[in-house]
MARMAR-505793 format. One record per residue (C-alpha): residue number from 0; chain; x, y, z. Coordinates in Angstrom, 1 decimal, padded with zeros to 4 digits. Each point is the difference from the previous one (the first is absolute). Layout:
node num->NUM&cadena->A&px->X&py->Y&pz->Z
...
This chain:
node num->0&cadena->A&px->-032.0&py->-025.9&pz->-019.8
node num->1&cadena->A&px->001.4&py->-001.5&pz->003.3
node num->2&cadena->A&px->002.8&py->-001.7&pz->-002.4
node num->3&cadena->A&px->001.8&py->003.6&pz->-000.9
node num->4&cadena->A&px->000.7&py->000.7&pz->003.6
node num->5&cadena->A&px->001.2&py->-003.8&pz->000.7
node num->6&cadena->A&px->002.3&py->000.5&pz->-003.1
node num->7&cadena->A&px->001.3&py->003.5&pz->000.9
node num->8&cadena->A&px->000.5&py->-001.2&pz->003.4
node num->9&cadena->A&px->002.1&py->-003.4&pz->-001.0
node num->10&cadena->A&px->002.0&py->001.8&pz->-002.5
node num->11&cadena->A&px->000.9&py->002.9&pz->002.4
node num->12&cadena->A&px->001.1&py->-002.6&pz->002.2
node num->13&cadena->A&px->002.3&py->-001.4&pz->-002.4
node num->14&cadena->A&px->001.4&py->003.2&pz->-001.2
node num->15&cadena->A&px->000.2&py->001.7&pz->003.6
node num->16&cadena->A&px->000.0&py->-002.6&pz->002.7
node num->17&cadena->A&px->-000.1&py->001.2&pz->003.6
node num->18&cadena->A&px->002.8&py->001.3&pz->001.9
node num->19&cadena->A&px->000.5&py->002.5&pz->002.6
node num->20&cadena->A&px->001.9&py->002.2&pz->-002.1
node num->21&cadena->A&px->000.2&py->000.9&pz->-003.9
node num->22&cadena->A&px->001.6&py->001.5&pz->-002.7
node num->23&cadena->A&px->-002.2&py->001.4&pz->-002.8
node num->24&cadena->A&px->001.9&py->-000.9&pz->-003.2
node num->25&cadena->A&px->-001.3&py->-000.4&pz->-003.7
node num->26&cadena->A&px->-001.6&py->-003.5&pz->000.8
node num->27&cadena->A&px->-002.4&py->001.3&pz->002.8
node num->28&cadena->A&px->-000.4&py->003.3&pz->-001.1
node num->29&cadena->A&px->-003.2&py->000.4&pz->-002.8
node num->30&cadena->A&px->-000.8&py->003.4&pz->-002.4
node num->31&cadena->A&px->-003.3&py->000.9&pz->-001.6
node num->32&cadena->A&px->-001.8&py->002.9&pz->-001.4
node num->33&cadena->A&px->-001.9&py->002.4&pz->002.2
node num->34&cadena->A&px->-003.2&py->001.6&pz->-000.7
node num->35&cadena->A&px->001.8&py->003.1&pz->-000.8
node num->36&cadena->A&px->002.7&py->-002.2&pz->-001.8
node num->37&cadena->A&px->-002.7&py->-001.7&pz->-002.4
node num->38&cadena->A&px->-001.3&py->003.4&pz->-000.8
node num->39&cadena->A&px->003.0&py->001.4&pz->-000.4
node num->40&cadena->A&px->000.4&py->-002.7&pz->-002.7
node num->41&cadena->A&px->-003.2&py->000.2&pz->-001.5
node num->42&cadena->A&px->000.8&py->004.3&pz->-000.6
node num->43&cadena->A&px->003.5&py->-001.2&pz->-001.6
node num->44&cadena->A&px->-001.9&py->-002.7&pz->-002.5
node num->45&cadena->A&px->-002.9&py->002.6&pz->-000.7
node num->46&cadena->A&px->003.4&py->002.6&pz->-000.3
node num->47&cadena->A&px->001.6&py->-002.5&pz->-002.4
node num->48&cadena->A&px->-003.1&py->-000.6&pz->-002.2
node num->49&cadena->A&px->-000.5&py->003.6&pz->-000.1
node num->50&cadena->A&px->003.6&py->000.4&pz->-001.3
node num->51&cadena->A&px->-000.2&py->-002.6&pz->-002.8
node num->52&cadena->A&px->-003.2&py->001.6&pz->-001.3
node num->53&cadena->A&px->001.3&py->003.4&pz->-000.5
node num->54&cadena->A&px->003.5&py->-000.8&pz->-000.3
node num->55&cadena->A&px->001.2&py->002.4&pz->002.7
node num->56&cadena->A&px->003.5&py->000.0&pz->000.6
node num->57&cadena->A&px->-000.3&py->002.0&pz->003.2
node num->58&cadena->A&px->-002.6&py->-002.4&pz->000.8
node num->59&cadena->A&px->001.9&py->-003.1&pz->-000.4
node num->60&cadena->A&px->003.0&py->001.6&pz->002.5
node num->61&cadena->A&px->-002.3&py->000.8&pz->002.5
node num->62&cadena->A&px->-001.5&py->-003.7&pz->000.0
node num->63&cadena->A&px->003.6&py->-001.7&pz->000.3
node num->64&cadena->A&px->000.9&py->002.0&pz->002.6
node num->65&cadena->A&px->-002.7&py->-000.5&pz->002.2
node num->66&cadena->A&px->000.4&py->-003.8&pz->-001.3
node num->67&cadena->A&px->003.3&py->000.3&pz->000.9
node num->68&cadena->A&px->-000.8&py->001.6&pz->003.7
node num->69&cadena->A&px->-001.7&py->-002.5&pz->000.8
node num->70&cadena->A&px->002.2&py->-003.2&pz->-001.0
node num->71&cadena->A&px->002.7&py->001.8&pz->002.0
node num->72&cadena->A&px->-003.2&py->000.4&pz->003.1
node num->73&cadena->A&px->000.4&py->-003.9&pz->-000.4
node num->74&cadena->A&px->003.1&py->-000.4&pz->001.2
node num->75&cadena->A&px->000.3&py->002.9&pz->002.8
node num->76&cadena->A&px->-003.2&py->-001.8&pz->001.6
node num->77&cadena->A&px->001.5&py->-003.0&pz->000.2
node num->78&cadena->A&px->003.1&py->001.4&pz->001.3
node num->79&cadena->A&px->-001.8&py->001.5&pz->002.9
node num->80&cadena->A&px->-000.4&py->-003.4&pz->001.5
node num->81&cadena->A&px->002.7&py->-002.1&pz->-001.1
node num->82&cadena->A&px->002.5&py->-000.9&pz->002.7
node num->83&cadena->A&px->-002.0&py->000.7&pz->002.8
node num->84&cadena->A&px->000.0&py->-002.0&pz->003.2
node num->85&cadena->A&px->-002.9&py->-000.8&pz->001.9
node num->86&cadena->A&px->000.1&py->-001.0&pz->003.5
node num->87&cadena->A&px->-002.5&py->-001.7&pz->002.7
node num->88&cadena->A&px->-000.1&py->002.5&pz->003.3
node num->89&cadena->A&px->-001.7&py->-000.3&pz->003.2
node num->90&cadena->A&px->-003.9&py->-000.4&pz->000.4
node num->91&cadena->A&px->-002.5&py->001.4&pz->003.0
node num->92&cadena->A&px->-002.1&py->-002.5&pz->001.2
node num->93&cadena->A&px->-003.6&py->001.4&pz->000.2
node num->94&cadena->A&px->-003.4&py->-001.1&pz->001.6
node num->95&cadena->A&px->-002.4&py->-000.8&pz->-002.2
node num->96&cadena->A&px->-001.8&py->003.0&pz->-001.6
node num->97&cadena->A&px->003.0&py->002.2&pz->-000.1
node num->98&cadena->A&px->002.7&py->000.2&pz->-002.4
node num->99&cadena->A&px->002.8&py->-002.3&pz->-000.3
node num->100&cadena->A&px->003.2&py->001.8&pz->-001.0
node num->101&cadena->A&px->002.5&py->-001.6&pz->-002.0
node num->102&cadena->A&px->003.6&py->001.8&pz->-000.8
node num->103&cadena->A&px->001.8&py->-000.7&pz->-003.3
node num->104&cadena->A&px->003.5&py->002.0&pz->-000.5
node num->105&cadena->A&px->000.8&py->001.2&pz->-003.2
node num->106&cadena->A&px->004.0&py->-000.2&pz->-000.8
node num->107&cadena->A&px->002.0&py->001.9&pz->-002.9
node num->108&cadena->A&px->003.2&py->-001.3&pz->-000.6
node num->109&cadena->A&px->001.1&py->002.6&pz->-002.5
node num->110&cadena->A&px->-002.4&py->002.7&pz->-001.6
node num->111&cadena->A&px->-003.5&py->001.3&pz->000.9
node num->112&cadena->A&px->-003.1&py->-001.1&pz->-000.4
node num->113&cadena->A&px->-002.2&py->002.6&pz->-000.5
node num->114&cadena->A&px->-004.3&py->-000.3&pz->000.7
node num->115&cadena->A&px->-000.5&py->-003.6&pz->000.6
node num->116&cadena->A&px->-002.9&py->-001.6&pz->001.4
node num->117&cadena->A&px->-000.6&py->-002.9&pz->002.2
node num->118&cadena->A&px->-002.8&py->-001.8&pz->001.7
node num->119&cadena->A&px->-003.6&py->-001.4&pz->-000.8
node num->120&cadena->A&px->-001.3&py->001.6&pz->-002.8
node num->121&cadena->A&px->-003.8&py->-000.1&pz->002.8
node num->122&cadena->A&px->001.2&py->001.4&pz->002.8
node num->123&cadena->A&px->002.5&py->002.7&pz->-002.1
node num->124&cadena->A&px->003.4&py->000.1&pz->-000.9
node num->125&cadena->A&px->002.7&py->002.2&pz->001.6
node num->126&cadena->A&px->002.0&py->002.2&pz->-002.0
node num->127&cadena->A&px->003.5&py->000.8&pz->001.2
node num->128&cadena->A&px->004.1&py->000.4&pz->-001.6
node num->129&cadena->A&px->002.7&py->-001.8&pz->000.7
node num->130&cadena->A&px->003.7&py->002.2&pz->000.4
node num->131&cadena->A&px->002.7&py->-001.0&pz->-002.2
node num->132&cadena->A&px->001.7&py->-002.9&pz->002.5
node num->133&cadena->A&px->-002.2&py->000.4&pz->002.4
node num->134&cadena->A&px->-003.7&py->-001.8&pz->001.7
node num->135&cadena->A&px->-003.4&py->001.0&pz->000.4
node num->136&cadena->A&px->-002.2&py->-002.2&pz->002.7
node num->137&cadena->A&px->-003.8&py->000.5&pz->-001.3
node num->138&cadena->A&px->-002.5&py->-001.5&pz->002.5
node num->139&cadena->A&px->-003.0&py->-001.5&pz->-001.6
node num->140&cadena->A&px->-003.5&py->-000.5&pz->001.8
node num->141&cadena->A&px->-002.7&py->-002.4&pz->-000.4
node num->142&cadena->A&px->-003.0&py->-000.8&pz->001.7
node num->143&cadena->A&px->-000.9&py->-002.8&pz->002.4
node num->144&cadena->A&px->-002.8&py->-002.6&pz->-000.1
node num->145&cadena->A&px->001.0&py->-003.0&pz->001.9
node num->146&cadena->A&px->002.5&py->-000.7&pz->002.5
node num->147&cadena->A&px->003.2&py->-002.0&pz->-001.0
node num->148&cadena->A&px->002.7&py->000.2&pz->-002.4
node num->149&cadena->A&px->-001.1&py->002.8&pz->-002.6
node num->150&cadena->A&px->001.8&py->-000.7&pz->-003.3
node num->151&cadena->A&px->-000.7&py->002.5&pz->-002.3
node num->152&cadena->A&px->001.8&py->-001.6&pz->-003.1
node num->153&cadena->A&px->001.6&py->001.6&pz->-002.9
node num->154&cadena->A&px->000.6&py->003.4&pz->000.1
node num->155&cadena->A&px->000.2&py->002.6&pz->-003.3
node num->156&cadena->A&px->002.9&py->002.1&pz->-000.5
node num->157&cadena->A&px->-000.6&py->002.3&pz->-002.8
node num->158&cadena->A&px->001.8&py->003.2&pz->-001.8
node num->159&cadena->A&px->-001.9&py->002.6&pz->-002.9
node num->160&cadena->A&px->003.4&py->002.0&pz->000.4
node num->161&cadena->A&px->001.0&py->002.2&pz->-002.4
node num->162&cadena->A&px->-003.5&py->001.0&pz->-002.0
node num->163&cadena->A&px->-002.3&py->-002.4&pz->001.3
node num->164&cadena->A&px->-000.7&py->-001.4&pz->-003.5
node num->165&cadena->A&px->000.6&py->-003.3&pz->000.9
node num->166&cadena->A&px->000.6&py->-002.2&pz->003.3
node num->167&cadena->A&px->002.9&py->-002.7&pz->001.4
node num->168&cadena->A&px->-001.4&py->-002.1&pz->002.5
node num->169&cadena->A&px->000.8&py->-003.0&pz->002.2
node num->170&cadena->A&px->-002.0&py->-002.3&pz->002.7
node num->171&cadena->A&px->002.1&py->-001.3&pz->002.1
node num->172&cadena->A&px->-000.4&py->-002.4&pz->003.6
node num->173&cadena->A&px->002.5&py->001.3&pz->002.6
node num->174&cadena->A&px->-001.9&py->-002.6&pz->002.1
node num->175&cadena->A&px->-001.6&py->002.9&pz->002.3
node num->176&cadena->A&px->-001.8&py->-001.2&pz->003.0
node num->177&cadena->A&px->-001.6&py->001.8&pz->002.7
node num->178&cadena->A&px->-001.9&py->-001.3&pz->003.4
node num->179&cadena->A&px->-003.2&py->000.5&pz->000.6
node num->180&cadena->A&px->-002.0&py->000.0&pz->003.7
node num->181&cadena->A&px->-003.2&py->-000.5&pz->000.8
node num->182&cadena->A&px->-002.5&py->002.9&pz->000.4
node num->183&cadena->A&px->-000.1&py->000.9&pz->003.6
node num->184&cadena->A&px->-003.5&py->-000.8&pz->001.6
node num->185&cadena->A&px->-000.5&py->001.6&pz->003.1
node num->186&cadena->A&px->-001.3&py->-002.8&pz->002.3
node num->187&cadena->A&px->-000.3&py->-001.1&pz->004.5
node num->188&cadena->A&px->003.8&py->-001.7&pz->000.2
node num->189&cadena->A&px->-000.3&py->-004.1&pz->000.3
node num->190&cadena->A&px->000.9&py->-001.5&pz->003.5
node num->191&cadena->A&px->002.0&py->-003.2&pz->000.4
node num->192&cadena->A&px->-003.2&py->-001.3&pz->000.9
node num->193&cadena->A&px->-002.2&py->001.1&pz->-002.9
node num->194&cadena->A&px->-001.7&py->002.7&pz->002.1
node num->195&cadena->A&px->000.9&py->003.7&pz->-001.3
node num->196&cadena->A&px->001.6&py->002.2&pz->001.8
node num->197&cadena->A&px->-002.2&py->003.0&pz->001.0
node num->198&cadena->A&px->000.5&py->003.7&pz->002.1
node num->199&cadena->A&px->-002.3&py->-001.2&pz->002.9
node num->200&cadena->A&px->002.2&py->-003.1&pz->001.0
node num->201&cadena->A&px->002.8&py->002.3&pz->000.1
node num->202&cadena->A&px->002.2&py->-002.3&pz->-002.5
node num->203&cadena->A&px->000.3&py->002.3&pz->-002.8
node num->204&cadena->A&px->003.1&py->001.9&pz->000.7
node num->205&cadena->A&px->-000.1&py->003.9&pz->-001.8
node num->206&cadena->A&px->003.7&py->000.2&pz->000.6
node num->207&cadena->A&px->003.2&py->-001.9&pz->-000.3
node num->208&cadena->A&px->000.2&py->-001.8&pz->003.0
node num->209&cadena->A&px->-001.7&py->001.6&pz->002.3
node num->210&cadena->A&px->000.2&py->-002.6&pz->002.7
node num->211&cadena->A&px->003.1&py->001.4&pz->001.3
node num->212&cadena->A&px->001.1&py->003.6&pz->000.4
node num->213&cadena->A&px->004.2&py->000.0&pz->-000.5
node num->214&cadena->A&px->000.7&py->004.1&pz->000.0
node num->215&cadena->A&px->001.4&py->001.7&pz->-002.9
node num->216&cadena->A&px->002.9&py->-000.8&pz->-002.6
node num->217&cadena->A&px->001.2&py->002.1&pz->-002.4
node num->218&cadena->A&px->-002.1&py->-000.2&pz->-003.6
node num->219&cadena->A&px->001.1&py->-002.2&pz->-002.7
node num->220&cadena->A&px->-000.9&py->-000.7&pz->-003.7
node num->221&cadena->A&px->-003.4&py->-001.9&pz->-000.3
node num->222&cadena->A&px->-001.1&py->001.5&pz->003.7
node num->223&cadena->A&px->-003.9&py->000.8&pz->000.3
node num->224&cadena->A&px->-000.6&py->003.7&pz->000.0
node num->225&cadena->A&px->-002.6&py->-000.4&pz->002.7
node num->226&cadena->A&px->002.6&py->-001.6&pz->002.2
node num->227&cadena->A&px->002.0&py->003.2&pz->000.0
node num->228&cadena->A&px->000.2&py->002.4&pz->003.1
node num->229&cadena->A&px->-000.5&py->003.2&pz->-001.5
node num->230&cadena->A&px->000.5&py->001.4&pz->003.5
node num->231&cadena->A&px->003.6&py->-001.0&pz->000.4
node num->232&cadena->A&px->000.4&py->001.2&pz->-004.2
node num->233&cadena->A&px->-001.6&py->003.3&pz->001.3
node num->234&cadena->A&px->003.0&py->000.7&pz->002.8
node num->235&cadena->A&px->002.7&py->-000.9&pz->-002.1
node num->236&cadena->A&px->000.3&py->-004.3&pz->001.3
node num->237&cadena->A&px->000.0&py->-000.7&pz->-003.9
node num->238&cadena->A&px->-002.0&py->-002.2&pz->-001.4
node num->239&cadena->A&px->-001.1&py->-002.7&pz->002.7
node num->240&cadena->A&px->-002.6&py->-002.8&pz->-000.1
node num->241&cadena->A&px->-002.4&py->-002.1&pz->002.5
node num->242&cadena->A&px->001.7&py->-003.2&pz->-000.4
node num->243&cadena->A&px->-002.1&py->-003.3&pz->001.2
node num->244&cadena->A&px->000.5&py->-003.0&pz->000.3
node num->245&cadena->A&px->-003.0&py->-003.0&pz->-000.2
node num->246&cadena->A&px->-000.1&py->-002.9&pz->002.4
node num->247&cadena->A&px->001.5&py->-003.0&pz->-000.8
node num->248&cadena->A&px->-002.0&py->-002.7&pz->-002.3
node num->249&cadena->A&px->-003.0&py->002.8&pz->-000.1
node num->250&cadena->A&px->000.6&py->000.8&pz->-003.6
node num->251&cadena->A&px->-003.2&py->-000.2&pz->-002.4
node num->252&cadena->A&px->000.1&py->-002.8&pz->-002.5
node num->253&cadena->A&px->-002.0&py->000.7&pz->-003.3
node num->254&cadena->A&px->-001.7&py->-003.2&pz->-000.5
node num->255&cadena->A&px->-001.4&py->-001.1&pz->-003.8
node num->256&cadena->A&px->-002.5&py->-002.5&pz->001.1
node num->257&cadena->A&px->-001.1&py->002.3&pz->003.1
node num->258&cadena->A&px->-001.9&py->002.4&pz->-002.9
node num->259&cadena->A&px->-002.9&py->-000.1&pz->-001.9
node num->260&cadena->A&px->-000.7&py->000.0&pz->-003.9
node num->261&cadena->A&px->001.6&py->-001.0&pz->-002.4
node num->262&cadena->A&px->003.5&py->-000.6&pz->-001.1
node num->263&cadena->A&px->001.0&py->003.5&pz->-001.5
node num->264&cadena->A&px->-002.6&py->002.1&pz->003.1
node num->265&cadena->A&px->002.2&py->-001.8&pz->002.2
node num->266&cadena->A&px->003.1&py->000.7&pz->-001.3
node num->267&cadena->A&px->-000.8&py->003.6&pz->-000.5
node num->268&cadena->A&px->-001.3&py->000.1&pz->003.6
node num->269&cadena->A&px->003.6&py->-001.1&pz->001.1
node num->270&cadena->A&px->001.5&py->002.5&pz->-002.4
node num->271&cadena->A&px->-001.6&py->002.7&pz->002.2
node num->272&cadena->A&px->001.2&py->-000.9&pz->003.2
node num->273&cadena->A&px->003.6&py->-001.1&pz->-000.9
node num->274&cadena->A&px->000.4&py->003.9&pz->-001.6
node num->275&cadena->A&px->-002.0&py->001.3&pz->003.2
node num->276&cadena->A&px->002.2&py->-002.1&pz->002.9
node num->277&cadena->A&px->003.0&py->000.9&pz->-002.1
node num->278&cadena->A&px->-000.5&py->003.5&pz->-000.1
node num->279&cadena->A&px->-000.6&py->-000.4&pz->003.9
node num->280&cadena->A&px->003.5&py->-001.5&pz->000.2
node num->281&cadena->A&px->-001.7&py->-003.3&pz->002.2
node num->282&cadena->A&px->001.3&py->-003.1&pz->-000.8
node num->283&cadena->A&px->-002.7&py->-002.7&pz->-001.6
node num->284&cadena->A&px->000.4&py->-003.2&pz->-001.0
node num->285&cadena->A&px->-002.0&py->-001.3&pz->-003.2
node num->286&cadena->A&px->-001.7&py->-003.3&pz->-001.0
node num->287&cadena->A&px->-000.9&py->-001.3&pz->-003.4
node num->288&cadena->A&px->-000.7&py->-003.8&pz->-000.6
node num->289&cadena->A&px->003.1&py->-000.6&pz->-002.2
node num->290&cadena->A&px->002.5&py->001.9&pz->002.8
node num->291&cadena->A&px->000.2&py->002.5&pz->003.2
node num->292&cadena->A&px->002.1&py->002.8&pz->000.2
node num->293&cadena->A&px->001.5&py->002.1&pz->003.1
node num->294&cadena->A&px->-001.0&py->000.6&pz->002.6
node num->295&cadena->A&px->002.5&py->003.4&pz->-001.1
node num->296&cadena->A&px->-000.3&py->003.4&pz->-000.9
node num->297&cadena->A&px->001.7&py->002.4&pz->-002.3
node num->298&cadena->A&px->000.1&py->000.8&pz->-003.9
node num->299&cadena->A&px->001.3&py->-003.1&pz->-000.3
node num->300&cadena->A&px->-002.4&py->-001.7&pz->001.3
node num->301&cadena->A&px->-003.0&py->001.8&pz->-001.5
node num->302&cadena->A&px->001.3&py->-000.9&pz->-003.3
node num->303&cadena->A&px->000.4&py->-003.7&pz->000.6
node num->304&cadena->A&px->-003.7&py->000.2&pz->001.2
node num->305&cadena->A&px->-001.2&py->001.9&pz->-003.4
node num->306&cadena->A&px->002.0&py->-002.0&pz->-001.9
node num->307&cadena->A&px->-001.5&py->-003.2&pz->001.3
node num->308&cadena->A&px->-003.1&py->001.6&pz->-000.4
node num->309&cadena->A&px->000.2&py->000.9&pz->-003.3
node num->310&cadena->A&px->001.1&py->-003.4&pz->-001.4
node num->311&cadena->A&px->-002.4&py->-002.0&pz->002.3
node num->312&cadena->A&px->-001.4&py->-003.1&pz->-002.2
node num->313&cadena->A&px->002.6&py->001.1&pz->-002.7
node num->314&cadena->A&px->002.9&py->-001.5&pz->-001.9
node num->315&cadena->A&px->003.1&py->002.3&pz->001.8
node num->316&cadena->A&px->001.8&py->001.5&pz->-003.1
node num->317&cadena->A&px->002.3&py->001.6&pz->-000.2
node num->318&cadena->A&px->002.0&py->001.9&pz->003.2
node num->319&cadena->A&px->002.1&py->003.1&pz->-001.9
């Protein structure tokens, strides 16, 4: 039974090879019956047999029309997918345990496409047109197991348009990737030394940088809302925040080998406090055996610390 798939696989591999964007013509689009369309057929053979018995002219009209319906069905189902373009989008990188959203934009470079599907025919497919020269960005979800590269594979683009009697179909690899991080395990934050970092030694800092009180500045993108000074907001000041600034060479360095457990409890443990110090706007510095990073701060920063996270022990594929 494992031989079908194999053979499916190696021949849609031949037929539609990967690429970040595609163009559904009559080689990678396929046609069948549906249920409705193999009843359908089954009323028009019972209709035709009935027709022949009794030699009912009316009868035999009826049955070639209906034959004749759905021959011309054929076609109009086909059309409904031919000539349109397929295109990677963006992804979302996701911790593990959320979903991982991956974009794919739909393109029409002459008529409409009317009712197509797309997705994994597991987690649901997403119905939506496409305008006459026009796009349609659909974003597709899928859940997340493991950190790293999630690479959901082939993905089924379908159409029952006009009756639904039968259905064109394609699965086709736009190469879709999406990051995945490691859960977030709350955790005491790992000294240089190996000893964590706890309340009562008064190296845990709640805030970025408190070791130095700088005044206010006005409030920019990416700003803490508990930094702001509500006070000043309140008589008119704008929008001002506490700014801080931490002592030189005091910033905390998140440590691998300073934690316990095992790899992925480790990694998650670091997850935590690299989304927790970056939310606090303090600039960290992280350690993992094959590289350090920072010490830094910013988005930037935090996503160059996931990101090393997430691909920690792992072949680093691909960077789009």
């Amino acid at each position: 039974m494992r031989l079908l798939p194999r053979f499916r696989d190696r021949w849609l591999l031949r037929r539609i090879p990967p690429a970040s964007s595609v163009r559904l013509d009559q080689r990678r689009i396929f046609i069948m019956p549906t249920r409705v369309g193999l009843a359908f057929a089954a009323a028009l053979l019972l209709m035709l047999l009935t027709a022949i018995n009794y030699q009912n002219s009316l009868a035999y009209g009826l049955t070639f029309l209906l034959g004749a319906l759905f021959l011309v069905t054929i076609l109009h189902t086909w059309r409904n997918l031919a000539g349109l373009l397929l295109h990677a989008g963006g992804t979302t990188a996701a911790f593990v345990g959320e979903q991982a959203s991956l974009r794919v934009r739909l393109e029409s470079q002459g008529r409409a496409y009317q009712a197509v599907a797309i997705g994994w025919p597991a987690s649901g497919l997403h119905l939506l047109d496409v305008p006459a020269g026009g796009t349609r960005e659909v974003e597709l979800s899928l859940p997340t197991q493991r950190r790293g590269w999630l690479r959901p594979g082939r993905v089924r683009v379908e159409s029952r348009f006009p009756l639904g009697l039968l259905v064109a179909w394609s699965w086709i690899d736009l190469e879709l990737a999406a990051l995945v991080y490691p859960r977030p395990l709350a955790g005491d934050r790992p000294q240089q030394g190996g000893a964590p970092q706890t309340e009562d030694e008064g190296l845990l800092a709640r805030t970025a940088g408190v070791d130095d009180y700088q005044g206010l500045r006005p409030w920019q993108p990416g700003d803490s809302r508990r930094r702001l000074h509500w006070k000043a907001y309140s008589r008119g000041h704008g929008l001002l925040v506490k700014d801080f600034a931490s002592l030189l060479g005091n910033e905390p360095l998140l440590d691998f080998d300073a934690l316990q457990g095992d790899t992925e409890e480790r990694l998650s443990q670091l997850c935590h406090w690299v989304v927790q110090l970056s939310t606090d706007q303090q600039p960290f510095a992280l350690r993992l055996p094959a590289e350090t990073i920072g010490p830094d701060s910013g988005q930037a920063h935090r996503d160059a610390c996931l990101r090393a996270l997430a691909l920690h022990g792992e072949h680093v594929e691909p960077s789009r």
